[in-house]
C-alpha positions as CSV (number, residue, x, y, z in Angstrom):
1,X,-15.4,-9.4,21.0
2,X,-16.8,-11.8,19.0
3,X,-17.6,-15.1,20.7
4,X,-19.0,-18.7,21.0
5,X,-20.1,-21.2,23.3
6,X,-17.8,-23.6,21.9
7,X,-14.8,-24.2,19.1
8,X,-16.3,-24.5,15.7
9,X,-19.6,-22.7,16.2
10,X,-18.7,-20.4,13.1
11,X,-16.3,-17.4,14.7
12,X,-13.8,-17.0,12.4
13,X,-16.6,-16.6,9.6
14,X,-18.8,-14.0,11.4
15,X,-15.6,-12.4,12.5
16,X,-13.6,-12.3,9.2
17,X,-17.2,-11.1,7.6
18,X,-17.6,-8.0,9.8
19,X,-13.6,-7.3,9.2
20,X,-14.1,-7.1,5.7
21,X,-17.3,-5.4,5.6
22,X,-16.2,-1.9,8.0
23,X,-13.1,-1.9,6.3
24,X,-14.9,-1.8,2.4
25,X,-16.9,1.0,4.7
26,X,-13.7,2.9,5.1
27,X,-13.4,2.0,8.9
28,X,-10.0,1.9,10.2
29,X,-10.7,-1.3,11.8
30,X,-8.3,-3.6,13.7
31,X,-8.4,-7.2,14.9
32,X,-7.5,-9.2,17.6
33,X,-7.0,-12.8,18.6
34,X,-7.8,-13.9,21.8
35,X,-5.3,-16.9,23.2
36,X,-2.3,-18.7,21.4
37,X,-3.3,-18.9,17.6
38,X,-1.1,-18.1,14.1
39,X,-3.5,-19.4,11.2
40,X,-6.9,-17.4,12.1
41,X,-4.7,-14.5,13.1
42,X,-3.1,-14.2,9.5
43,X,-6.2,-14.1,7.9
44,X,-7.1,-10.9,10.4
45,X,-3.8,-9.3,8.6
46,X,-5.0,-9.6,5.3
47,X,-8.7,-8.7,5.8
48,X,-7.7,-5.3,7.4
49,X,-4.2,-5.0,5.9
50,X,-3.2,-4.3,9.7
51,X,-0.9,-6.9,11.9
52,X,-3.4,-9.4,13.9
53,X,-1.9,-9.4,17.5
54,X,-2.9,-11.9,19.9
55,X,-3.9,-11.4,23.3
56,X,-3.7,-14.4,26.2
57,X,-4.5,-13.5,29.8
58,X,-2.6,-16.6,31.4
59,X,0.7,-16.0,29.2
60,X,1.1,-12.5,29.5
61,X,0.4,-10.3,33.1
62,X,-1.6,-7.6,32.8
63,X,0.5,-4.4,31.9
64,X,1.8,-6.4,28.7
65,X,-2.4,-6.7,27.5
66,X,-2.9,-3.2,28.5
67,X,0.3,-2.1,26.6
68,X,-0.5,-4.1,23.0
69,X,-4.1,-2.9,23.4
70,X,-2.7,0.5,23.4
71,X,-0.3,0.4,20.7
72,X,-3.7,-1.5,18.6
73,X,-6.2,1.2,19.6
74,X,-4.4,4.2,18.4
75,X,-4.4,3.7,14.8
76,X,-8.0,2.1,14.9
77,X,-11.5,3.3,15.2
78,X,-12.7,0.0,16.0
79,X,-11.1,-3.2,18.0
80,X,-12.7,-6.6,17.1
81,X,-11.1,-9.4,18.7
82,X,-12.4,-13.1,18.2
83,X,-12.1,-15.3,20.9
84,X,-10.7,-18.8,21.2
85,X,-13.0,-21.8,21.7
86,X,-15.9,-21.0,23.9
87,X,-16.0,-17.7,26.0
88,X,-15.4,-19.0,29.3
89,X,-12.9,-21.8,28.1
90,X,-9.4,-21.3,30.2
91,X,-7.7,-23.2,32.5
92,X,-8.0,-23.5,36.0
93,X,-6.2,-21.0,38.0
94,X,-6.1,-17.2,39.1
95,X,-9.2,-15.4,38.5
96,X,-8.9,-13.0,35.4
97,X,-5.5,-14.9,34.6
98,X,-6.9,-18.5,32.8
99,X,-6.4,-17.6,29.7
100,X,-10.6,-17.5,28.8
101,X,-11.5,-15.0,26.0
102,X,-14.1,-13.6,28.9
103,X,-11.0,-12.3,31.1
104,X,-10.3,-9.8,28.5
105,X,-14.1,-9.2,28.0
106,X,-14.5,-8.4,31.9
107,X,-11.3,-7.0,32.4
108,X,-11.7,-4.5,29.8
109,X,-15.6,-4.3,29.5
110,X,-15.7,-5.5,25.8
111,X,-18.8,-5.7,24.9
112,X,-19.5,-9.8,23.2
113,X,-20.8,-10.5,20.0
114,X,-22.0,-14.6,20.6
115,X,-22.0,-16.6,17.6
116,X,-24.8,-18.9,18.1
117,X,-24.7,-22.4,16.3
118,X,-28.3,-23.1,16.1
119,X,-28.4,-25.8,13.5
120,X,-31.0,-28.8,15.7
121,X,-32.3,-26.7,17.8
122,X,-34.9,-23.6,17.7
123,X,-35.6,-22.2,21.2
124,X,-33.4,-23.6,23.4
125,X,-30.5,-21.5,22.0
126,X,-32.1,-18.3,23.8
127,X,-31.7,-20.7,26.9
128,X,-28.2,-20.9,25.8
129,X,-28.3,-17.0,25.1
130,X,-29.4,-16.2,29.0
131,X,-26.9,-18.6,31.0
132,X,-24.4,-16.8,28.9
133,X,-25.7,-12.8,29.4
134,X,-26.0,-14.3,33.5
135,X,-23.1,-16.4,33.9
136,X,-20.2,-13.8,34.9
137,X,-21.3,-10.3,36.7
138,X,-18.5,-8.4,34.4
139,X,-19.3,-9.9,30.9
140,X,-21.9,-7.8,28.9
141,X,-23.6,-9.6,26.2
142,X,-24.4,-7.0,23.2
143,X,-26.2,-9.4,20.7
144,X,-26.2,-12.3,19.2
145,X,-25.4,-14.0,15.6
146,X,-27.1,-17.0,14.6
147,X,-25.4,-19.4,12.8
148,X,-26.3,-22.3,10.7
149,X,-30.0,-21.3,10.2
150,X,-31.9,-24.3,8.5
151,X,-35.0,-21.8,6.7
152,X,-36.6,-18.4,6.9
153,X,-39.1,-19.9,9.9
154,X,-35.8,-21.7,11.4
155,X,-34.6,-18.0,11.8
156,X,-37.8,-16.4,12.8
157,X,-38.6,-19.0,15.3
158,X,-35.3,-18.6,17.0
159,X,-35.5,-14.9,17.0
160,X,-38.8,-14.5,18.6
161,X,-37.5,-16.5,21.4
162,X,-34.7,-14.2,21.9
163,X,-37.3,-11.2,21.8
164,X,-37.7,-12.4,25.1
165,X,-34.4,-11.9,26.1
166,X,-32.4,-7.9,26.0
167,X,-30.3,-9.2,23.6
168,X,-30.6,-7.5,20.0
169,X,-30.2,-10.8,17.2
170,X,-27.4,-8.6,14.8
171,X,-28.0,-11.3,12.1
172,X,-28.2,-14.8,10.7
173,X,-26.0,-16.9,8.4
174,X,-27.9,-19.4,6.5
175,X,-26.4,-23.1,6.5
176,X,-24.7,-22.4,3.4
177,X,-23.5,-19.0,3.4
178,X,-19.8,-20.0,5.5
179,X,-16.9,-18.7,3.1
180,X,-14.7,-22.0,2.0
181,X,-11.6,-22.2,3.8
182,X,-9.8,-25.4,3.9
183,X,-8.2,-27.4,6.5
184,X,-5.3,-29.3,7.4
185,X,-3.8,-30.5,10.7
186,X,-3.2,-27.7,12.4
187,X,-6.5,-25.7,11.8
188,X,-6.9,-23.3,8.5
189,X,-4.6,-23.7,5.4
190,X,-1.8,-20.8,5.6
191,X,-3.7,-17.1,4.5
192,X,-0.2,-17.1,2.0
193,X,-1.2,-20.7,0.6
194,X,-5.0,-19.9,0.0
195,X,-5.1,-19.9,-4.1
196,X,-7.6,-17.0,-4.0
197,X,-7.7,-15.1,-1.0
198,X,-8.5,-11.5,-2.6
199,X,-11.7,-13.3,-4.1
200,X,-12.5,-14.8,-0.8
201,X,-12.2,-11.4,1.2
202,X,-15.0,-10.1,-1.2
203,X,-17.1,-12.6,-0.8
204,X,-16.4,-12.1,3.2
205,X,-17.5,-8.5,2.8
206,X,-20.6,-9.5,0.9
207,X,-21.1,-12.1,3.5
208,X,-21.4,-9.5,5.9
209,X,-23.2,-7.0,4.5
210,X,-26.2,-9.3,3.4
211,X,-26.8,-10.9,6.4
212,X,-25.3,-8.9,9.4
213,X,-26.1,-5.5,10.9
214,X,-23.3,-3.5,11.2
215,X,-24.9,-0.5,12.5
216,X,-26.4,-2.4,15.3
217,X,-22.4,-3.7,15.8
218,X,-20.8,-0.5,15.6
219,X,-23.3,1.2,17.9
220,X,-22.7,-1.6,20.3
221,X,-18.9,-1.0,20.7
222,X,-18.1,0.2,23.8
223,X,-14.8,2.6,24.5
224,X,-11.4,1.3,24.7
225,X,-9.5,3.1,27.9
226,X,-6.2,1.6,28.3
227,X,-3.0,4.1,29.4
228,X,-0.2,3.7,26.7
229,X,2.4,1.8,28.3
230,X,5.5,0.7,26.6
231,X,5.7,-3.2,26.0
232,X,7.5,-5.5,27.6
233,X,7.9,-8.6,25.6
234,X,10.8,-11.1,24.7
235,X,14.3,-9.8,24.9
236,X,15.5,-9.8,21.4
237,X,18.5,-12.3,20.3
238,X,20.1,-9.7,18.5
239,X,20.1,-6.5,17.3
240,X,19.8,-7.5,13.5
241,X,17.7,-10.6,13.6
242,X,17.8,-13.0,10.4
243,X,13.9,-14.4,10.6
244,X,13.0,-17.3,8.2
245,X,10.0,-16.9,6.5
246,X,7.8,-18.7,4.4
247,X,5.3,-21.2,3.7
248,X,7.4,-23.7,5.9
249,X,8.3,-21.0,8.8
250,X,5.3,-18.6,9.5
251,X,4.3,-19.0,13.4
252,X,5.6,-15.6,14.5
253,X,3.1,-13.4,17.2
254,X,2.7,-10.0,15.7
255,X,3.5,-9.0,19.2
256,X,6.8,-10.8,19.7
257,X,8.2,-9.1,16.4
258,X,6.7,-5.5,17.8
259,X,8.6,-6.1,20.8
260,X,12.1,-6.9,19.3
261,X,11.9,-3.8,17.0
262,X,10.8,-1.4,20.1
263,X,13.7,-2.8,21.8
264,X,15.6,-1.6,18.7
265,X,16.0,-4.7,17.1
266,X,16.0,-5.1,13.4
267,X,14.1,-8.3,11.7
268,X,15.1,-9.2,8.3
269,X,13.5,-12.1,6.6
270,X,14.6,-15.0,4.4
271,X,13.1,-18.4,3.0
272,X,15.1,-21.1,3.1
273,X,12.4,-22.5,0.8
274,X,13.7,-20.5,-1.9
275,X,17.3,-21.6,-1.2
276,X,18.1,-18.6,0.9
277,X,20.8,-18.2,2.9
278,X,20.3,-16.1,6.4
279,X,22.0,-12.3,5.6
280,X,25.5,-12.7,6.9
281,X,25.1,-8.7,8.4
282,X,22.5,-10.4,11.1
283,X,24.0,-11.4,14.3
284,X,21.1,-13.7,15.4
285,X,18.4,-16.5,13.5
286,X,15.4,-17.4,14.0
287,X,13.8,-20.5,12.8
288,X,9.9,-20.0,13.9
289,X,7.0,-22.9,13.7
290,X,5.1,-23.6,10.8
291,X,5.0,-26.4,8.4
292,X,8.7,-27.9,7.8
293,X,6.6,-31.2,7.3
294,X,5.0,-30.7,4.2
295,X,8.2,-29.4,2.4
296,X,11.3,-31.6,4.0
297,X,12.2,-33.0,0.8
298,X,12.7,-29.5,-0.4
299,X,14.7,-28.3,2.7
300,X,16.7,-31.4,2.5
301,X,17.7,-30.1,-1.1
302,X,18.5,-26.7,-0.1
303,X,21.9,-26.4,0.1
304,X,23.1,-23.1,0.2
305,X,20.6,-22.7,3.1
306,X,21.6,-25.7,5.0
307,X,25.9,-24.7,4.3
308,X,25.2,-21.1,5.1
309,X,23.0,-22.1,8.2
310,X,26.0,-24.4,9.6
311,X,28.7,-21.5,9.2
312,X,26.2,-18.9,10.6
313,X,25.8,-21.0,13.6
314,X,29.8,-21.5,14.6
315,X,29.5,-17.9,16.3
316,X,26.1,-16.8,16.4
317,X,23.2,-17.6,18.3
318,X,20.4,-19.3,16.6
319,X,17.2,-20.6,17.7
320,X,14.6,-22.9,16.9
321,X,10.9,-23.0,17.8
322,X,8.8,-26.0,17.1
323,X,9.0,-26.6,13.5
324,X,12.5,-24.5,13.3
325,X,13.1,-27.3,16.5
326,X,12.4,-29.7,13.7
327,X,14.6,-28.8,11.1
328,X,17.6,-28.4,13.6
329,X,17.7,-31.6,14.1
330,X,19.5,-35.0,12.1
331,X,16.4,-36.1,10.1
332,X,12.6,-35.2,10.0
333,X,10.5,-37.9,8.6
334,X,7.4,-37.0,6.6
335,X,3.8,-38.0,6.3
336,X,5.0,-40.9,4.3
337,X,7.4,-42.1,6.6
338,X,10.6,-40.9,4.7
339,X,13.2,-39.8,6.4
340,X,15.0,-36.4,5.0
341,X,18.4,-35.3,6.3
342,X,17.9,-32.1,8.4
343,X,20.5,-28.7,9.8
344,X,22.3,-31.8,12.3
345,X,22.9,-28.3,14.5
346,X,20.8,-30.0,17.1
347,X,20.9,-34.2,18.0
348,X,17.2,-35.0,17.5
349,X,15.2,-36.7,15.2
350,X,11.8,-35.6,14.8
351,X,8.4,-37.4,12.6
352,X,5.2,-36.4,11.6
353,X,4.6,-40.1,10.3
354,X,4.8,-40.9,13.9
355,X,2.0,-38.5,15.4
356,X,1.2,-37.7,18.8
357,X,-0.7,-34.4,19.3
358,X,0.5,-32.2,21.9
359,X,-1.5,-29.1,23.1
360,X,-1.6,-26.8,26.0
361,X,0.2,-24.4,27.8
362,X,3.5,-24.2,28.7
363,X,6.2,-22.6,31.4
364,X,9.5,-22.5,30.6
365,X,12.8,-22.2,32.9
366,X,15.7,-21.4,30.7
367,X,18.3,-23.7,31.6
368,X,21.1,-22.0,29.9
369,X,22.2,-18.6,28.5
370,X,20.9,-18.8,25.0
371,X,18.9,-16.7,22.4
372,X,15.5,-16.1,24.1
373,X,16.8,-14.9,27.5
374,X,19.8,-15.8,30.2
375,X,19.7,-19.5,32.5
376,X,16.9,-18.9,34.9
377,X,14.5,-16.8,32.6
378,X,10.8,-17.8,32.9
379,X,8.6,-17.6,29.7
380,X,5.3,-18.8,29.5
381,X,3.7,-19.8,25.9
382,X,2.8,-23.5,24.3
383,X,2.8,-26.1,22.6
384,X,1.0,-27.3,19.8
385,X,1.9,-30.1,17.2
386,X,1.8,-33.7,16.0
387,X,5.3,-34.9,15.4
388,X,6.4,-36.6,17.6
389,X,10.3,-36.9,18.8
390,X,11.8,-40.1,17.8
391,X,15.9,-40.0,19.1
392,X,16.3,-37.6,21.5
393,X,19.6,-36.8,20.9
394,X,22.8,-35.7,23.8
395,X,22.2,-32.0,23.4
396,X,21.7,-30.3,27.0
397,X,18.4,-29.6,27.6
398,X,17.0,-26.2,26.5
399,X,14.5,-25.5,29.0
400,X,12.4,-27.3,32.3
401,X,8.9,-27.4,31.5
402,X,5.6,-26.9,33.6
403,X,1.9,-27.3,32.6
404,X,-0.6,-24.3,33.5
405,X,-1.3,-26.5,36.5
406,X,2.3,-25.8,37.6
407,X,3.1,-30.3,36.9
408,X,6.8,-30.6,36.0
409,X,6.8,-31.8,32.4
410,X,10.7,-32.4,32.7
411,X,13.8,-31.1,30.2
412,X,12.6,-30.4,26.7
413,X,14.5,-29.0,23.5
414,X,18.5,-29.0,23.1
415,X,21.0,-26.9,23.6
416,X,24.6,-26.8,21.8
417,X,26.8,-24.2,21.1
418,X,24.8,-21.0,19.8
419,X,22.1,-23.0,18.5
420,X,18.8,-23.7,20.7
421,X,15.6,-24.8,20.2
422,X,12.2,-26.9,21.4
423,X,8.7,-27.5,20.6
424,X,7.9,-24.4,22.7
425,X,6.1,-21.2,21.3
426,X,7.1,-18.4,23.5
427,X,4.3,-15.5,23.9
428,X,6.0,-14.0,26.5
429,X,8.2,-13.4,29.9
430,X,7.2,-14.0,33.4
431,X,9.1,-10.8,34.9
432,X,9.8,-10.0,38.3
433,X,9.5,-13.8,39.5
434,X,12.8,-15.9,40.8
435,X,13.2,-18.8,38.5
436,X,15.4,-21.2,40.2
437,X,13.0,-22.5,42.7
């Protein structure tokens, strides 16, 4: 696992340089992405040419990690999973069940890689290095990284302090040495929007074998043990799924689409981007997340989509989450703060000129029968966007609400018909609980 003591410390760098470095060494490497996350996880999939799956100990129980870990380990020789924002960064609850990167790393004695960010300070960061190796009995610390190194004596002064310390130092990235990758509001530009990307994962795999180790990381690997198990994810809505995808819908979990097709579901994609209407052989859609902000004027203009969308929806299911919530509805308004005629399957108005950011974990109790699972269903996953719902609309409610601190959020999303959707990302089912309490 590679690690931080905090969001922004240089992860996704260090971890996106080793991935590219083992796999121009011929390893069959796969990654991992610890807690709810699309962008970083897409750049995984094309550094190792391998689907990035995510693992989060507070949405899924234990058997479902121990199942994807499975299914990941037997095609790899090597598991790298980067962590989400620092290692012991979760949410207050169950022990081994908050949804820190260090539940997986004690649960399944994964050794850590911690990516140091020692730019203003020297020293002190092997203080920082030792309340992390001491802080939790079941967390091994293999070595360190140091990021954001001002000079060759900035390095060497650091390191000596960590001779102190039985922690090997696997390398040092130099102020200057992160690989470009731009930003926008909801972390990393899209992997499929990055002008360059096959440029970029050279220059990751240079990156990483200049200034890190790798033998020291590969001899610090531990074993994976984890009995197969066969995965129990999200029912599927159908047994030929229609999935829109495309630079506007692209928040779909690795594992969620692993699950359907185990269940014996088919997925077949389509952009409505491109005009594209979902296959009229599917008897379910799927309108996943991504960014339907940055390209309403064209999905306003797409008219086969929006005509074929409307007939597909008089008798089958379809659902929406988060940005596909979006589009369902009357109008979206953009950055600019016009307002571009949406699907109209759902009541709501949505705008991203209008923001209000909304993060966190979420439960879900189904309220009706509908694409994702039966009234009464539990599903945990989250939220995470800026637009902000301006007219509510008369649809029923899609789901009841709950925070990871179990506060009722109230109703959220709509319901008419076949068609469904919310803000709502679900990662996965809570089985085995009642759900009507």
């Amino acid at each position: 696992m590679i690690a931080a003591p905090h969001s922004g410390a240089g992860k996704t760098t260090v971890t996106l340089a080793v991935l590219a470095a083992l796999r121009r060494r011929g390893v069959a490497v796969r990654s991992m992405k610890s807690g709810p996350d699309y962008i970083d996880a897409a750049y995984h999939a094309i550094v190792t040419g391998a689907p990035c799956v995510n693992l989060d100990s507070w949405a899924m129980d234990p058997q479902q990690l121990d199942a994807i870990l499975a299914d990941a380990s037997q095609a790899a020789e090597m598991l790298v999973i980067e962590s989400a924002m620092g290692l012991f960064d979760g949410v207050t609850g169950e022990a081994g069940r908050t949804g820190a990167p260090a539940d997986l790393a004690a649960r399944y004695r994964i050794p850590v890689v911690l990516v140091l960010d020692v730019s203003g300070q020297a020293q002190s960061a092997a203080a920082i290095a030792r309340g992390f190796m001491l802080h939790h009995p079941k967390v091994t610390m293999a070595g360190v990284v140091l990021n954001k190194v001002g000079s060759d004596r900035h390095r060497d002064t650091v390191a000596a302090a960590m001779a102190a310390l039985p922690l090997r130092v696997f390398g040092s990235l130099p102020r200057d040495a992160a690989v470009s990758l731009p930003e926008r509001h909801l972390g990393l530009v899209q992997a499929s929007e990055h002008a360059d990307l096959g440029r970029v994962v050279s220059r990751l795999a240079d990156l990483g074998e200049r200034v890190l180790d790798l033998n020291a990381i590969l001899d610090a690997a531990g074993p994976m043990e984890v009995q197969p198990l066969a995965l129990r994810g999200l029912p599927p809505p159908g047994r030929r799924i229609a999935l829109a995808r495309d630079a506007a819908f692209s928040f779909v979990y690795a594992h969620v689409l692993a699950g359907w097709r185990a269940a014996g579901a088919q997925v077949v994609t389509f952009s409505p981007l491109a005009d594209e209407a979902p296959p009229d052989a599917c008897d379910a859609c799927w309108l996943p997340g991504g960014y339907p902000e940055l390209h309403a004027a064209r999905l306003a203009a797409a008219t086969r989509f929006r005509e074929a969308m409307r007939r597909f929806a008089e008798h089958r299911p379809v659902h929406g989450e988060c940005g596909g919530y979006m589009v369902l509805g009357a109008t979206l308004e953009d950055a600019t703060g016009s307002a571009h005629s949406m699907l109209g399957l759902l009541g709501h108005s949505t705008s991203f000129a209008r923001r209000r950011l909304q993060l966190g974990y979420r439960e879900a109790r189904l309220l009706t029968d509908g694409a994702i699972g039966p009234a009464g269903s539990v599903l945990r996953g989250h939220e995470f966007h800026y637009a902000s719902l301006t007219e509510p609309g008369t649809d029923q409610a899609f789901a009841r609400l709950s925070d990871a601190a179990g506060r009722d959020l109230g109703p959220a999303g709509g319901q008419r018909g076949y068609v469904s959707g919310s803000f709502f990302h679900a990662i996965a089912p809570v089985l085995g609980r009642a759900a009507c309490q």
